[in-house]
ZAGU-862268 format. One line per field, with one value per residue: residue number from 1; residue in three letters; chain; x, y, z of N, C-alpha, C in turn. Coordinates in steps of 0.02 Angstrom, whole numbers, plus 50000, padded with zeros to 5 digits. Layout:
// ZAGU-862268
n: NUM; ...
res: ALA; ...
chain: A; ...
n_c1: X; ...
n_c2: Y; ...
n_c3: Z; ...
ca_c1: X; ...
ca_c2: Y; ...
ca_c3: Z; ...
c_c1: X; ...
c_c2: Y; ...
c_c3: Z; ...
END
This chain:
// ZAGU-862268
n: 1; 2; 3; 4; 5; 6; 7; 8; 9; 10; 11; 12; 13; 14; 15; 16; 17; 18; 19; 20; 21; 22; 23; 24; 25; 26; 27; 28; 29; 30; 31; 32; 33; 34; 35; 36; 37; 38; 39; 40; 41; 42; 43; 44; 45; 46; 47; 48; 49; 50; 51; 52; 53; 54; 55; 56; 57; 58; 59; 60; 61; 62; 63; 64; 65; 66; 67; 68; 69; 70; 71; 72; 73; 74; 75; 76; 77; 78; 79; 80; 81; 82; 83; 84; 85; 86; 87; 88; 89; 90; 91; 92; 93; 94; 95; 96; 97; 98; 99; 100; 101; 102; 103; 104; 105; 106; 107; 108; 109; 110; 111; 112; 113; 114; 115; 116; 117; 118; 119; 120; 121; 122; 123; 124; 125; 126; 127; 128; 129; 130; 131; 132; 133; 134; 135; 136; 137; 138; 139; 140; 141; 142; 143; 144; 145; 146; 147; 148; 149; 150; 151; 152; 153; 154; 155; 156; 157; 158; 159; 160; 161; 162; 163; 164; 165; 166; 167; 168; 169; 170; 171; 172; 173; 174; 175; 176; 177; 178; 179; 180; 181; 182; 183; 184; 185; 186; 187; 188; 189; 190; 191; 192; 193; 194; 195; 196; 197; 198; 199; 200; 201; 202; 203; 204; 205; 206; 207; 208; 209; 210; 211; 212; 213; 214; 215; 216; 217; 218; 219; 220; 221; 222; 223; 224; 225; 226; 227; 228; 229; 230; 231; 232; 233; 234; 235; 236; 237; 238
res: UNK; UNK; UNK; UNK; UNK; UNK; UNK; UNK; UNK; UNK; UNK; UNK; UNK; UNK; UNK; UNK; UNK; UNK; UNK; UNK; UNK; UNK; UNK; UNK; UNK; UNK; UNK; UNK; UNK; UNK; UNK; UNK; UNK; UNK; UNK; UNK; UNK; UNK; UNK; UNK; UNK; UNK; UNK; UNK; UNK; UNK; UNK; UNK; UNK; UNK; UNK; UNK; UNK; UNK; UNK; UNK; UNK; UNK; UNK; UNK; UNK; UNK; UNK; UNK; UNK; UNK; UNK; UNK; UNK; UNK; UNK; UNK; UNK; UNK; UNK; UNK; UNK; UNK; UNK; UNK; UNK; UNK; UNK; UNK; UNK; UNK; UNK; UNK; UNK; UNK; UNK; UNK; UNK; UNK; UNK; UNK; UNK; UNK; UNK; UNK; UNK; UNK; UNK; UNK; UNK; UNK; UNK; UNK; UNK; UNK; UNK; UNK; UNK; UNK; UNK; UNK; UNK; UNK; UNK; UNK; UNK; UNK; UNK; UNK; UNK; UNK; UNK; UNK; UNK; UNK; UNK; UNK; UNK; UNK; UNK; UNK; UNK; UNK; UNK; UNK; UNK; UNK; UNK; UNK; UNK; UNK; UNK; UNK; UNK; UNK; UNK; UNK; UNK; UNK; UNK; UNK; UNK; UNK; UNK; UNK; UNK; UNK; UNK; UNK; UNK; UNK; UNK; UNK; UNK; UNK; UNK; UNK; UNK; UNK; UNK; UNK; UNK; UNK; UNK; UNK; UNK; UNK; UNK; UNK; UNK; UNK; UNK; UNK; UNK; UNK; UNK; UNK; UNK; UNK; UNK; UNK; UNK; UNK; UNK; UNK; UNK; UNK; UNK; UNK; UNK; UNK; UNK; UNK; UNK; UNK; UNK; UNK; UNK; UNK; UNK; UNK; UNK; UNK; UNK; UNK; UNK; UNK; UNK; UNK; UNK; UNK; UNK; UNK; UNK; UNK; UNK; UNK; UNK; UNK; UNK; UNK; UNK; UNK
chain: A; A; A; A; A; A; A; A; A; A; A; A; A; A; A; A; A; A; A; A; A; A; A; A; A; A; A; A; A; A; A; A; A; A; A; A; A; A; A; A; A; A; A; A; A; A; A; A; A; A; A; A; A; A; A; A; A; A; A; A; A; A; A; A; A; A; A; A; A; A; A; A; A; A; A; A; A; A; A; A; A; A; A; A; A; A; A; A; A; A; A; A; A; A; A; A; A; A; A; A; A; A; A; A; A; A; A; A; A; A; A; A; A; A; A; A; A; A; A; A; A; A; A; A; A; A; A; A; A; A; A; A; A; A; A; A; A; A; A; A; A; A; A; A; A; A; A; A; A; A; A; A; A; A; A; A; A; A; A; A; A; A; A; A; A; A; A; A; A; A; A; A; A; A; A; A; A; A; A; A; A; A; A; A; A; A; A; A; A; A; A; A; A; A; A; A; A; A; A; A; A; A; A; A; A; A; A; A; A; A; A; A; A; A; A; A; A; A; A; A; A; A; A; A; A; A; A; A; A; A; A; A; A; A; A; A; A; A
n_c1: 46907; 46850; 46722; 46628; 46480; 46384; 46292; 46346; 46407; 46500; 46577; 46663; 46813; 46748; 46637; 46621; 46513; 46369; 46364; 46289; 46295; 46304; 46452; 46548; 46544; 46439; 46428; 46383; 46454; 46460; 46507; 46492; 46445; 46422; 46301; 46248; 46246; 46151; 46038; 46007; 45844; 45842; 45893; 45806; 45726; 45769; 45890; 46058; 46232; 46362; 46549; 46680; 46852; 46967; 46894; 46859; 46753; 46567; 46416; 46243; 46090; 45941; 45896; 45789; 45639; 45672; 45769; 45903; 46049; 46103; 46282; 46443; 46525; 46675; 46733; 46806; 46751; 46648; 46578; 46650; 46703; 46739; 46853; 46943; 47063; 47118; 47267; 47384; 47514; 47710; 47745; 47643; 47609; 47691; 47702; 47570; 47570; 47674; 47601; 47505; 47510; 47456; 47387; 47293; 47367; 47310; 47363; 47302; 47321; 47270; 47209; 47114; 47098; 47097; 47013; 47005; 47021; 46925; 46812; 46845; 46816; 46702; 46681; 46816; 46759; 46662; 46727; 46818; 46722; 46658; 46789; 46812; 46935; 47032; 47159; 47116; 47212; 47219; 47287; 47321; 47381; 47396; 47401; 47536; 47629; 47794; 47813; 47736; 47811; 47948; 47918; 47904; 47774; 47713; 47590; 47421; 47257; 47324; 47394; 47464; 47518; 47517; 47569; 47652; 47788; 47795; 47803; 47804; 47702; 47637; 47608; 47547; 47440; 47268; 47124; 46930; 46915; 47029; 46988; 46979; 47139; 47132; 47057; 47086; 47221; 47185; 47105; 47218; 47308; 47224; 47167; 47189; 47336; 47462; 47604; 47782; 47857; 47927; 47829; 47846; 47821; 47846; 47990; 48172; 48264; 48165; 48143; 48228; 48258; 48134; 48153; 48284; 48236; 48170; 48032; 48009; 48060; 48215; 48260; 48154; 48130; 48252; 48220; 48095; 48148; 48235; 48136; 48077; 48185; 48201; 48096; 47944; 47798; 47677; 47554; 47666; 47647; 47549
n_c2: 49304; 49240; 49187; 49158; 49073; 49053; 48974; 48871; 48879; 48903; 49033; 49033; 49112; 49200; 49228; 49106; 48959; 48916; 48764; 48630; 48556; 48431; 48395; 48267; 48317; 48392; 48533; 48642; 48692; 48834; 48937; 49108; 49196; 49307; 49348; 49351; 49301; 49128; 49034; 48875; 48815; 48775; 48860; 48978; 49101; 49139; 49191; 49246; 49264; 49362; 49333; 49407; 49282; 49375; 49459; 49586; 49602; 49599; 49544; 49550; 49453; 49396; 49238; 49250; 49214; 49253; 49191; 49245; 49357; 49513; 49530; 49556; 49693; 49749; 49923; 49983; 49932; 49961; 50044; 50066; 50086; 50016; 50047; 50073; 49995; 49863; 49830; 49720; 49678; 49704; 49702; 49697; 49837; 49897; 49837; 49861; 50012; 50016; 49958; 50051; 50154; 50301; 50324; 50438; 50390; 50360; 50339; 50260; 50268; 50194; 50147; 50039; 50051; 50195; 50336; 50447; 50402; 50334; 50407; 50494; 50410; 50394; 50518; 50494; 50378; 50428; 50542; 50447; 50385; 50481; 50508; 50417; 50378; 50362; 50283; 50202; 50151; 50066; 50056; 49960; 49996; 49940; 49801; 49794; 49867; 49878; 49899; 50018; 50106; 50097; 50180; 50317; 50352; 50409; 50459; 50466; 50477; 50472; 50522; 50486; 50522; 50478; 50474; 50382; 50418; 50517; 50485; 50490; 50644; 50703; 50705; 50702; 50725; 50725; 50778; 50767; 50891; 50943; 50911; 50991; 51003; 50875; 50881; 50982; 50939; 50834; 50916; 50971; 50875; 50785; 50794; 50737; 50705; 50647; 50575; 50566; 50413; 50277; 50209; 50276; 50239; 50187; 50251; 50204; 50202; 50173; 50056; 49972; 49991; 49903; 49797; 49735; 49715; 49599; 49632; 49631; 49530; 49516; 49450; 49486; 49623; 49672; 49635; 49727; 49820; 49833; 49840; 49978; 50029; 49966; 50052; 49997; 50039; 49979; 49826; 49709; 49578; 49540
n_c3: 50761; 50922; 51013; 51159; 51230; 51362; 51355; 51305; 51189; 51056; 50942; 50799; 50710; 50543; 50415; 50399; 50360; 50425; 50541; 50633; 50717; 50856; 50981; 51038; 51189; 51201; 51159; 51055; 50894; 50804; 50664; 50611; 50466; 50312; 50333; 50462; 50621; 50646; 50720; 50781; 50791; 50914; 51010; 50998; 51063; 51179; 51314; 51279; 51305; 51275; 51259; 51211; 51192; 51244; 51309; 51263; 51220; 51260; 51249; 51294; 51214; 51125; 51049; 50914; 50828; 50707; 50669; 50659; 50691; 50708; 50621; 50714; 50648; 50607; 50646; 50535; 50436; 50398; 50303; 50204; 50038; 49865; 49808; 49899; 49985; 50071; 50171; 50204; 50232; 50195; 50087; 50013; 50009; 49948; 49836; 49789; 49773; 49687; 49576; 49530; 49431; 49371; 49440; 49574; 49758; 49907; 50042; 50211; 50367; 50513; 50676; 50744; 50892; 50898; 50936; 50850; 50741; 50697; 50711; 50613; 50506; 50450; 50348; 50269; 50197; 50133; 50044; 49973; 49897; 49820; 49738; 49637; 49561; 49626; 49737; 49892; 50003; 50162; 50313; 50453; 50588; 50720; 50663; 50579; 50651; 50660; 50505; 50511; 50595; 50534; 50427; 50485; 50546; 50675; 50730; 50751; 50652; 50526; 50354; 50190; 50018; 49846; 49697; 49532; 49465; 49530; 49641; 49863; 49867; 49983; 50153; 50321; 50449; 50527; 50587; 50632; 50663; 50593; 50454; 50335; 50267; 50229; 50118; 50069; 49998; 49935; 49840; 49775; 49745; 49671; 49529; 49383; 49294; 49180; 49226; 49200; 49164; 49270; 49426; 49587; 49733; 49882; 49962; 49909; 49996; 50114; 50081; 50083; 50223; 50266; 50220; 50278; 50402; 50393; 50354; 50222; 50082; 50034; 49904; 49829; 49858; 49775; 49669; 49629; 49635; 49527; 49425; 49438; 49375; 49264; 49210; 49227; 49269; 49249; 49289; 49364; 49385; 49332
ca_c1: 46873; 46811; 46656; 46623; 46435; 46368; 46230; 46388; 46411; 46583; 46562; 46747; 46827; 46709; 46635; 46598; 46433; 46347; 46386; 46235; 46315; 46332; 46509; 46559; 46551; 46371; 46460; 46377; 46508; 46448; 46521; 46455; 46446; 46389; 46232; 46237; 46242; 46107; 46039; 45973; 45778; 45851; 45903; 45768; 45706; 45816; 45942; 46128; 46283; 46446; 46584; 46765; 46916; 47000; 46865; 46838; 46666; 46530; 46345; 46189; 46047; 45918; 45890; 45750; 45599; 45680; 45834; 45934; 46054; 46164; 46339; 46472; 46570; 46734; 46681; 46827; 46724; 46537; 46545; 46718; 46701; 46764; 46938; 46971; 47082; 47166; 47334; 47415; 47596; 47736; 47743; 47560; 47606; 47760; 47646; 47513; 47598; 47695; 47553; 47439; 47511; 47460; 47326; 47313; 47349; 47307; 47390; 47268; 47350; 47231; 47217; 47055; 47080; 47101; 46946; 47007; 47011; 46839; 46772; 46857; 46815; 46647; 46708; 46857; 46731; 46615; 46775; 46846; 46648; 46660; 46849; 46818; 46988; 47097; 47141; 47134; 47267; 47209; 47348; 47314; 47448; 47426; 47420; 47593; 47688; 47859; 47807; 47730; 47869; 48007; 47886; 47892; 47701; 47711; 47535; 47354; 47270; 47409; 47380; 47524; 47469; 47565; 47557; 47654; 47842; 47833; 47821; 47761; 47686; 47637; 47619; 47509; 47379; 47222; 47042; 46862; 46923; 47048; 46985; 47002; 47189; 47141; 47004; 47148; 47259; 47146; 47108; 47269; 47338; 47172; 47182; 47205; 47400; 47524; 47675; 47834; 47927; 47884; 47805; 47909; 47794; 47882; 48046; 48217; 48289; 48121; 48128; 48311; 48252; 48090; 48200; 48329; 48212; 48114; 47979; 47997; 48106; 48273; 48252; 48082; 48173; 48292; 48167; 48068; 48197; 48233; 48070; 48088; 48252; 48185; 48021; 47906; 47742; 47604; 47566; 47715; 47624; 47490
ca_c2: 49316; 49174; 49208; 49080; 49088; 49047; 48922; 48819; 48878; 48928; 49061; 49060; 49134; 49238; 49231; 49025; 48924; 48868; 48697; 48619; 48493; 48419; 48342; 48224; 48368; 48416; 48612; 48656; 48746; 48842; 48995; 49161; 49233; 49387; 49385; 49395; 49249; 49117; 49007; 48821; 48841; 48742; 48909; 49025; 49154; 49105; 49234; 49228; 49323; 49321; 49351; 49343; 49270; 49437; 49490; 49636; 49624; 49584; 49584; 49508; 49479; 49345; 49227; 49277; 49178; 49258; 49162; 49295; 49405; 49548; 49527; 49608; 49722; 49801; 49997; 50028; 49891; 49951; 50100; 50066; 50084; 49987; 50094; 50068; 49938; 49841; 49841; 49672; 49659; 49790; 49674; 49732; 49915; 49924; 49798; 49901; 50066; 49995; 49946; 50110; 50180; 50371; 50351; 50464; 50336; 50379; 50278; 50289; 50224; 50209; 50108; 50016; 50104; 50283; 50373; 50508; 50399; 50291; 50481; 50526; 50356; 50395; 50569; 50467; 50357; 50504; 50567; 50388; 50383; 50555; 50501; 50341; 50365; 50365; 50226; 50224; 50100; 50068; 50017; 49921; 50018; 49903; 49746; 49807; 49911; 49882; 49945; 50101; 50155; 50134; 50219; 50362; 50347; 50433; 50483; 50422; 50458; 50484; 50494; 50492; 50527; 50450; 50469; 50379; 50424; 50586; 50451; 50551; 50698; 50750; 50672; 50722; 50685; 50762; 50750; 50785; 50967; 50979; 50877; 51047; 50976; 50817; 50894; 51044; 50882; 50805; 50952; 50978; 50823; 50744; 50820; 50688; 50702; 50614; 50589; 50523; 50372; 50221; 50222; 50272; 50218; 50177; 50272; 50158; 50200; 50136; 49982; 49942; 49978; 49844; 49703; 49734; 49689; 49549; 49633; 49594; 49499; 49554; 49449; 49545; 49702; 49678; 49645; 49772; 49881; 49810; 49857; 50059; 50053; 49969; 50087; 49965; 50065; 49921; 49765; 49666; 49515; 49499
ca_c3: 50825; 50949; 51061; 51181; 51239; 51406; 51366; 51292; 51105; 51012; 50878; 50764; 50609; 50500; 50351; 50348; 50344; 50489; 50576; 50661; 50763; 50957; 50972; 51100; 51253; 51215; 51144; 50997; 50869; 50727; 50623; 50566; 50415; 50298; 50340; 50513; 50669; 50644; 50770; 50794; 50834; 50989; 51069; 50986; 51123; 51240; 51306; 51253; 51329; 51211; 51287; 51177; 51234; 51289; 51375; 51239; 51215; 51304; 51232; 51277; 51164; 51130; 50992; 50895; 50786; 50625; 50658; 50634; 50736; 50645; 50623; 50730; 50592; 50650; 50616; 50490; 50342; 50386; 50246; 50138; 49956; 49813; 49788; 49968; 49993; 50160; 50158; 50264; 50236; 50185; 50018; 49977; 49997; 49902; 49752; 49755; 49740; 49587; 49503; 49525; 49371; 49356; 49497; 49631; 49794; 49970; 50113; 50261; 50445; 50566; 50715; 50788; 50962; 50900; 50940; 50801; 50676; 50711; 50699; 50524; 50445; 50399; 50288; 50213; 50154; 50073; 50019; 49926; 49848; 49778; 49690; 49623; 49509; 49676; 49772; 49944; 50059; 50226; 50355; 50521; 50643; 50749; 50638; 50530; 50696; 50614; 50453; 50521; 50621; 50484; 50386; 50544; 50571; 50751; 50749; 50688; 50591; 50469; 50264; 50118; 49973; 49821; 49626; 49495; 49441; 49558; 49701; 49887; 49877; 50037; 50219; 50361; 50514; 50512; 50617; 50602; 50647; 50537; 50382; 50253; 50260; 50191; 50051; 50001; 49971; 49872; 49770; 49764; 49703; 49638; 49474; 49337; 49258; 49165; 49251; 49153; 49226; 49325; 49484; 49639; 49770; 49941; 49924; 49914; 50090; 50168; 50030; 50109; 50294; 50274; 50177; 50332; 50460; 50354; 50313; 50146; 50078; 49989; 49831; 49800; 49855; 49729; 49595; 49615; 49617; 49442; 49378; 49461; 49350; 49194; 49201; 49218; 49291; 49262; 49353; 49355; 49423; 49262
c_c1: 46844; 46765; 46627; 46551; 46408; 46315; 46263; 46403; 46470; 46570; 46648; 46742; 46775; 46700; 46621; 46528; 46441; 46381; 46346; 46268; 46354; 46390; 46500; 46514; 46491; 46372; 46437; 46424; 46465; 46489; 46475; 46461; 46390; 46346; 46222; 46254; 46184; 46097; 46002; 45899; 45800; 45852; 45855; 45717; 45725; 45877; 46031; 46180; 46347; 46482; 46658; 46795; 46963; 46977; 46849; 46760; 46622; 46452; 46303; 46146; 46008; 45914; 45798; 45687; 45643; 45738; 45898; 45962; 46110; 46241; 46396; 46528; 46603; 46718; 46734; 46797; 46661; 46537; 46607; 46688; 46749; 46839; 46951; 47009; 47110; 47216; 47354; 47480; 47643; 47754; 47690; 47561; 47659; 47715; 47624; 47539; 47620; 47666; 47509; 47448; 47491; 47402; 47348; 47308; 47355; 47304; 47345; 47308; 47308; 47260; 47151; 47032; 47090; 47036; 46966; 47006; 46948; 46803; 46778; 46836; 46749; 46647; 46760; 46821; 46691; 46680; 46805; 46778; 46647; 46743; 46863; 46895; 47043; 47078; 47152; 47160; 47257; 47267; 47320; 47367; 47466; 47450; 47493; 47647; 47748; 47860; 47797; 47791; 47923; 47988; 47884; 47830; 47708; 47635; 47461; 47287; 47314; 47366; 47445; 47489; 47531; 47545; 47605; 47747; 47843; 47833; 47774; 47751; 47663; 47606; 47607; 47461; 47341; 47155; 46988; 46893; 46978; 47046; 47018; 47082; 47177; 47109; 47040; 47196; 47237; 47145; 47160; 47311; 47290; 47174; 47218; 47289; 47441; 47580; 47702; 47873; 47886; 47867; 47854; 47888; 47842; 47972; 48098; 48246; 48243; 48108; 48179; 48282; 48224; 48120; 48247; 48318; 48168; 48062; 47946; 48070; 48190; 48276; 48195; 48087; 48192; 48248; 48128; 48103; 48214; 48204; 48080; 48138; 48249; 48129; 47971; 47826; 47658; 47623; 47638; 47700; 47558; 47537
c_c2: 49251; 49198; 49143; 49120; 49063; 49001; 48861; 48818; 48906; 48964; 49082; 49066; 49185; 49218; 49150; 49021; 48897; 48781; 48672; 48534; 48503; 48393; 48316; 48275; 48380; 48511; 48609; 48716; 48763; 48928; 49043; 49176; 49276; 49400; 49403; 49311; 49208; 49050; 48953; 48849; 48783; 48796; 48955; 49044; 49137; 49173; 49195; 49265; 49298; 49374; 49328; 49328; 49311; 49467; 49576; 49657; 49580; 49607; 49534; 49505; 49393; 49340; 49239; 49226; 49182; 49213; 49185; 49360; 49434; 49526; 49590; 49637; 49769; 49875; 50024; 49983; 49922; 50011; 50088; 50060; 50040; 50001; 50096; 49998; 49906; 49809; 49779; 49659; 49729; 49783; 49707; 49783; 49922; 49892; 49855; 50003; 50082; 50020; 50011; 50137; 50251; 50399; 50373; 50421; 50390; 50342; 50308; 50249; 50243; 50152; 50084; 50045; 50166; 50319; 50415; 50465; 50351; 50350; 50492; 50465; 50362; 50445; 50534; 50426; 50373; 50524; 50502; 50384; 50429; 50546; 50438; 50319; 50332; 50310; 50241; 50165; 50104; 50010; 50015; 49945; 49965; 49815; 49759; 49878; 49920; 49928; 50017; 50129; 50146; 50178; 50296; 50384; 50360; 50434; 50472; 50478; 50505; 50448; 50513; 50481; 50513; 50457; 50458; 50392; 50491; 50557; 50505; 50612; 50752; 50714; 50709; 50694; 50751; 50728; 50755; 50868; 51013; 50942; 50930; 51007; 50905; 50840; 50956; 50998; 50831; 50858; 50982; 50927; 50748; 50752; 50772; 50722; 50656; 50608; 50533; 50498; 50320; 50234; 50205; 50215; 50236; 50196; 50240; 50139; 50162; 50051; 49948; 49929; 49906; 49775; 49700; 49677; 49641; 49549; 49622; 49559; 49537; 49529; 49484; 49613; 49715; 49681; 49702; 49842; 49890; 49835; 49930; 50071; 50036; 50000; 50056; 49998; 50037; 49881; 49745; 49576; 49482; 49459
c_c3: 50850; 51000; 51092; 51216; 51320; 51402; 51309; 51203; 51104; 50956; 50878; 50721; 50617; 50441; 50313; 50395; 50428; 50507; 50627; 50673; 50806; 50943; 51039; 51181; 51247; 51197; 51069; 50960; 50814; 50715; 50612; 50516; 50358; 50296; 50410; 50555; 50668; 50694; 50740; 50806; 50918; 51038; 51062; 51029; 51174; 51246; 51314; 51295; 51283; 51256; 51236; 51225; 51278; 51329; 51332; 51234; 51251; 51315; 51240; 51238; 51169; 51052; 50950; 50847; 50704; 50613; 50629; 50689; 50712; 50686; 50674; 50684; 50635; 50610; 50558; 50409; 50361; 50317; 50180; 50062; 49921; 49808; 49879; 49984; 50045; 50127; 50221; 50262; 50208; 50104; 49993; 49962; 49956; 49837; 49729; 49753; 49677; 49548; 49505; 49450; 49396; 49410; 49540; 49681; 49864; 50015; 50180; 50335; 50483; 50607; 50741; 50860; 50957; 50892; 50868; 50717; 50646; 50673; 50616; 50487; 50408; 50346; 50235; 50173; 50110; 50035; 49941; 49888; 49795; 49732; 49681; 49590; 49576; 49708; 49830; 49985; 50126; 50250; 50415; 50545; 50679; 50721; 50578; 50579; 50652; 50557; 50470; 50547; 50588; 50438; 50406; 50535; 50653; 50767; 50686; 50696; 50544; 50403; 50238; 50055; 49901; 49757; 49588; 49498; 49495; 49638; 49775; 49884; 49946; 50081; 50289; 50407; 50516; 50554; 50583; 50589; 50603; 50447; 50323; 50243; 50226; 50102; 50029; 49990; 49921; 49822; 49733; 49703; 49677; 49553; 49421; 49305; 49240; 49185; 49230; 49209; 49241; 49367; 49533; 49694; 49830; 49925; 49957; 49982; 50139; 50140; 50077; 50188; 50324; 50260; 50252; 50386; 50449; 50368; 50231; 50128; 50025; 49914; 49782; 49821; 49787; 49648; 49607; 49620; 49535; 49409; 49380; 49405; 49265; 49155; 49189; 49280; 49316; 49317; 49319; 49366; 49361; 49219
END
């Protein structure tokens, strides 16, 4: 994210250290990170306007004595749990399927502009708290398009729910009003079991489709096809 300020400041990236310096132009640049936006006492009580580059947001606020002004957090990290994981390539989801071993996995697809799934994210996250065993795969729709739609992700929010050598189990979209569909899928296929075999994960036809269109690559197709065939269930990558 870049946020250009109106009293001549640049806030980029995330997640690095301040930078308390004028350059040539007289534009002070500095970074945010996880604690929140922190200011020079040069600007402190002074009002601000941030404005990004796209023109998405658009918040005023002043700087404060404490030197301290909260962070803007995109609303699908403010509650996530531990067993919640983000999913960025179609490599990552085919990996991390592999490797689950006998855990129950639950592919979540949302999108940042879907009101319905802004709404459900705070239950999936009570939900991933309450089943620490299961993992849960969050997918960016719109940051991994391709993937979703060979995947036929028509509609968000969309879960798949995945365990082990018996590969998917069952594949659905669900709201606030119809969550019971997600929590009779859980109790359904939450239920600790052994299942014989390697892990299916992402099933072969959609392995072939993604390598096609280089989303992944075909020599790491091919290998991990390898592994599916020599029953290899763990990491492959330790």
């Amino acid at each position: 994210m870049a946020v250009s300020f109106k009293l001549g400041l640049l806030v980029s990236g995330s997640y690095e250290s301040i930078t308390r310096q004028r350059e040539n132009n007289g534009v002070l640049r500095f970074n945010h990170f996880n604690g929140g936006l922190h200011f020079s006492p040069d600007f402190l009580g002074k009002p601000i306007s941030l404005i990004d580059q796209k023109g998405s947001r658009n918040l005023s606020l002043q700087a404060q004595s404490s030197n301290y002004v909260s962070k803007f957090l995109r609303w699908w990290e403010k509650t996530s749990e531990p067993n919640m994981v983000e999913i960025h390539s179609a490599q990552e989801l085919i990996d991390s399927l592999l490797n689950a071993g006998d855990r129950l996995v639950i592919v979540d697809f949302y999108s940042p502009g879907c009101g319905g799934c802004k709404a459900l994210h705070p239950k999936i996250c009570q939900l991933a708290g309450l089943n620490p065993d299961a993992i849960f795969l969050k997918v960016n729709y719109e940051e991994l398009k391709k993937m979703c739609q060979i995947l036929h992700i028509h509609v968000l929010p969309f879960f798949r729910f995945y365990r082990g050598s018996e590969g998917k189990l069952c594949s659905f979209s669900c709201t606030n009003a119809t969550i019971k569909k997600f929590k009779d899928a859980l109790a359904k296929h939450g239920v600790d079991r052994c299942s014989i075999g390697p892990a299916k994960g992402v099933e072969q036809t959609e392995i072939l489709k993604l390598a096609a269109v280089g989303e992944i690559s075909e020599k790491r197709q091919s290998f991990n096809a390898d592994l599916v065939l020599k029953g290899n269930s763990g990491g492959w990558w330790s």
